[in-house]
N, C-alpha and C positions, 0 to 999 in steps of 0.2 A: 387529488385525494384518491381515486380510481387505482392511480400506478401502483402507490401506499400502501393500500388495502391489498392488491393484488400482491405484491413484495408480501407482505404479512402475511397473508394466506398458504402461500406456498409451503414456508415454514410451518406455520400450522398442521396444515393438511397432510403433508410431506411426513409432520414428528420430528422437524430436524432440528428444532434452535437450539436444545444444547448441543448437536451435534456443530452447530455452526459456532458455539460459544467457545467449543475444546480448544480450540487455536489460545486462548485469550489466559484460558485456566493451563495449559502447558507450559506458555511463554513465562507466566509467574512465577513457575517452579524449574525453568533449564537455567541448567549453569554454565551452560557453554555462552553466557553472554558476547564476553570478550575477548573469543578466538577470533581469528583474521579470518576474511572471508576473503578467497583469494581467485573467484572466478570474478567476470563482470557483471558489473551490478548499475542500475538506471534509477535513479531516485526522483517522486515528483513528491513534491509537498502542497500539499492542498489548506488554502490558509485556515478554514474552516475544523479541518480534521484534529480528532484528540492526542495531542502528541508529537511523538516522532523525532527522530533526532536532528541532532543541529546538525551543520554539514561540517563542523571540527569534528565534531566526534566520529563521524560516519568515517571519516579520510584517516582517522584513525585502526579502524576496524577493516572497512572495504578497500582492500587494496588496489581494486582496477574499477574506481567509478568512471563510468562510461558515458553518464549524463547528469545532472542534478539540474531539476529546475522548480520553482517555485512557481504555482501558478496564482491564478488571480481571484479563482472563484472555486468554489469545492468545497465537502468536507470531508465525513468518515466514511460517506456513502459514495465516494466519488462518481462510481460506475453506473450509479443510479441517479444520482444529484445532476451531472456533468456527462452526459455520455460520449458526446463526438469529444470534448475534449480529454477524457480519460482514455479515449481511443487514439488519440495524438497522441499522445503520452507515453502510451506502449510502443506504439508503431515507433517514435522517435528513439525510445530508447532502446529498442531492437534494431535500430539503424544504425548507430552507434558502432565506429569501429576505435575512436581514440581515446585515451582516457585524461579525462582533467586534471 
């Protein structure tokens, strides 16, 4: 409850939550959805989380996925919720030299 509150407050205190919302209200309105993305890219799916794509579709768009993995526990908050494992996450998929 501690962590929670403190996560909350930041925001708060900060004045940042719609700042931290904008990502959310852009993504609504860009229309460059289904341009190829053609650098590497590392995808973790957290079963919990809102969303996200499936990994056809992703292989469609991402042209050089370099990890996808599906974890076991997580959700929206992965980095909060899951920390050492959100940090495996990265690190693995910055380790990543080949593409699937």
């Amino acid at each position: 409850m501690d962590e929670m509150l403190d996560n909350i407050m930041m925001y708060w205190i900060t004045n940042t939550g719609a700042s931290s919302a904008r990502r959310y209200w852009e993504n609504s309105r860009d229309e460059s959805h289904d341009l190829p993305v053609k650098i590497p890219s590392a995808f973790s799916r957290f079963p919990k989380d809102i969303g996200g794509p499936s990994h056809r579709w992703a292989k469609r768009r991402f042209k050089q996925i370099v990890l996808w993995n599906e974890t076991q526990k997580g959700g929206h908050f992965a980095a909060f919720e899951q920390p050492a494992l959100f940090v495996e996450e990265v690190r693995a998929g910055l380790l990543q030299q080949k593409t699937i």
